[in-house]
VOBA-755696 format. One record per residue (C-alpha): x, y, z; residue in one letter. Coordinates in steps of 0.5 Angstrom, whole numbers, padded with zeros to 4 digits, always signed. Layout:
XYZa
...
***
This chain:
+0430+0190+0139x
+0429+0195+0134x
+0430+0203+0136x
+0428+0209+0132x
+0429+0216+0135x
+0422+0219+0134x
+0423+0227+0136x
+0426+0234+0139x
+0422+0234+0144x
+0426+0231+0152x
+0423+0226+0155x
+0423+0223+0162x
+0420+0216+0166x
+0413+0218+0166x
+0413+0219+0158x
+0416+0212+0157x
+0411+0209+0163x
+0405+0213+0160x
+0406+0209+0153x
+0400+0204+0151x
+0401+0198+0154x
+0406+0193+0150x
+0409+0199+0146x
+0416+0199+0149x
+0421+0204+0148x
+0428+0207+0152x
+0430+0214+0154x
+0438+0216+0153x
+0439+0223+0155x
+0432+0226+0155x
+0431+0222+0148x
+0426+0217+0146x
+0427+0211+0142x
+0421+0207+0141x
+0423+0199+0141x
+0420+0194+0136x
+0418+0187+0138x
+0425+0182+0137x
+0425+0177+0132x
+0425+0170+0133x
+0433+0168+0132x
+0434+0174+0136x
+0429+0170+0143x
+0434+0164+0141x
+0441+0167+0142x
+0438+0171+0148x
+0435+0165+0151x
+0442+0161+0151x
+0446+0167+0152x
+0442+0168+0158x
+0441+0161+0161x
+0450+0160+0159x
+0451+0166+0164x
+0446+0164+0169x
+0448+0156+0169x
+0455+0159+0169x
+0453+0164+0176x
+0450+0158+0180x
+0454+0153+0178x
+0460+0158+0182x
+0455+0160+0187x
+0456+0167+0185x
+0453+0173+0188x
+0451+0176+0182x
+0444+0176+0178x
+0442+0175+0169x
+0436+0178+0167x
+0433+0178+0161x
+0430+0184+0158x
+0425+0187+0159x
+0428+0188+0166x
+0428+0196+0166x
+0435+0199+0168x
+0436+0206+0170x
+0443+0208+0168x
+0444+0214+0172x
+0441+0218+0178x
+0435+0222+0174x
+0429+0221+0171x
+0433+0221+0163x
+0436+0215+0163x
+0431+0209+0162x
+0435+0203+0158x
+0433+0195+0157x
+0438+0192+0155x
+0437+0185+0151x
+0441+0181+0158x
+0443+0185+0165x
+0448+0182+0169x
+0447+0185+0176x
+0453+0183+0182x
+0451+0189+0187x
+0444+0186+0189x
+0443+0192+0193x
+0441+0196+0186x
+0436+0192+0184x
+0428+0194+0186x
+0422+0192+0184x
+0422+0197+0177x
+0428+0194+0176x
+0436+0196+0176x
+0438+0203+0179x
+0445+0204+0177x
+0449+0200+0172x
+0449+0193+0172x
+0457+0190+0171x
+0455+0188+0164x
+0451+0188+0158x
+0450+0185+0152x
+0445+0188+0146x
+0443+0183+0140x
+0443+0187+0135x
+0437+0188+0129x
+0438+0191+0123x
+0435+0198+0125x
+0438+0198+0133x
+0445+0198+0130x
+0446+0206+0130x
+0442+0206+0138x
+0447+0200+0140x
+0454+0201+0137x
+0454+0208+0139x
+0449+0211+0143x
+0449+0206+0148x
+0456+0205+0148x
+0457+0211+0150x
+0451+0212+0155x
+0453+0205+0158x
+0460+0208+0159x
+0458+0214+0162x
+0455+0210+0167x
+0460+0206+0169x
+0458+0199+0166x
+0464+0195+0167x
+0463+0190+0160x
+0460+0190+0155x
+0457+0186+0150x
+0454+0188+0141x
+0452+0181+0139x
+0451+0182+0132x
+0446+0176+0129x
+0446+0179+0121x
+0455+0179+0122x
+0455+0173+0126x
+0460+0178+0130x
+0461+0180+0137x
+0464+0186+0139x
+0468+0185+0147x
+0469+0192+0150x
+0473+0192+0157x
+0469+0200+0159x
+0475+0201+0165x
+0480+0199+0162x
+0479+0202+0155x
+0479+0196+0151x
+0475+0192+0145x
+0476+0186+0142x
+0472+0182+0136x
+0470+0175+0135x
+0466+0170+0130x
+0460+0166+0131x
+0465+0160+0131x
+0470+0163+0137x
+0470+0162+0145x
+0469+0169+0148x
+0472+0170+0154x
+0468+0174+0159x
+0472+0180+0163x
+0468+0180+0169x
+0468+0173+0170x
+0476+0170+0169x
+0474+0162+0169x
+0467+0163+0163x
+0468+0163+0156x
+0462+0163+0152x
+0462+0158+0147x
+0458+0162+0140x
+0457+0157+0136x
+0453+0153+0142x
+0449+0160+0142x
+0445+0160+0135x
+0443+0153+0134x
***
């Protein structure tokens, strides 16, 4: 997913419904940013990510929903804050809607292209824990990196492409890295 800024002006919902049909774009704080269509290894490591962490939830017979974007996320209770994060993973079904998430999924996971680094490592870091995120995920194909952070408790940690991460909303998954970029 790629971001760019594109004025001063605010923004909210209409705006990014308004756009041209199959130009995306997300709004944090009034601001918007339009989005470029992803790459391919970017599609391959969202598709096993996505179908590791769905697998993991049926398996366990879990409560909790992983949709892949574009599944529209709004972050907080105005017309300002419109995301789609790379993967949603939603436990409380009740803020589900036909549009999307109304309120802060439990945890998100942002793969990173060259010119969305700047929107996912600190722009939506910090608007994701504002709105009560409680993990979240920077998956970073250029670095073979995955940054870790635990919202609630403050904490963050990096892996490889060659470790197991280990998911805090969940005690019994580990995601195998190396099995999510072949």
């Amino acid at each position: 997913m790629d971001a760019l800024r594109i004025d001063d002006v605010k923004y909210d919902v209409s705006d990014v419904f308004a756009l041209p049909e199959g130009q995306r774009a997300e709004l944090v704080d009034g601001d918007l940013y339009m989005m470029a269509p992803p790459r391919f290894r970017h599609q391959r490591i969202l598709m096993a990510l996505s179908s590791a962490i769905f697998e993991h939830i049926k398996n366990k017979k879990g409560d909790c929903v992983v949709l892949p974007a574009p599944f529209g996320v709004f972050l907080q209770e105005d017309d300002r804050n419109y995301v789609e994060p790379d993967i949603s993973v939603i436990c409380d079904r009740n803020k589900i809607k036909e549009d999307g998430c109304h309120g802060a999924p439990d945890w998100i996971i942002e793969i990173v292209s060259p010119t969305s680094r700047k929107m996912d490592c600190f722009i939506k870091l910090n608007s994701y824990r504002r709105a009560g995120v409680r993990e979240y995920w920077i998956v970073d194909p250029e670095t073979e990196k995955v940054r870790v952070y635990d919202l609630p408790a403050a904490e963050e940690a990096d892996y490889t492409f060659a470790d197991m991460v280990p998911v805090h909303i969940y005690e019994d998954l580990q995601i195998d890295m190396k099995e999510m970029d072949r």
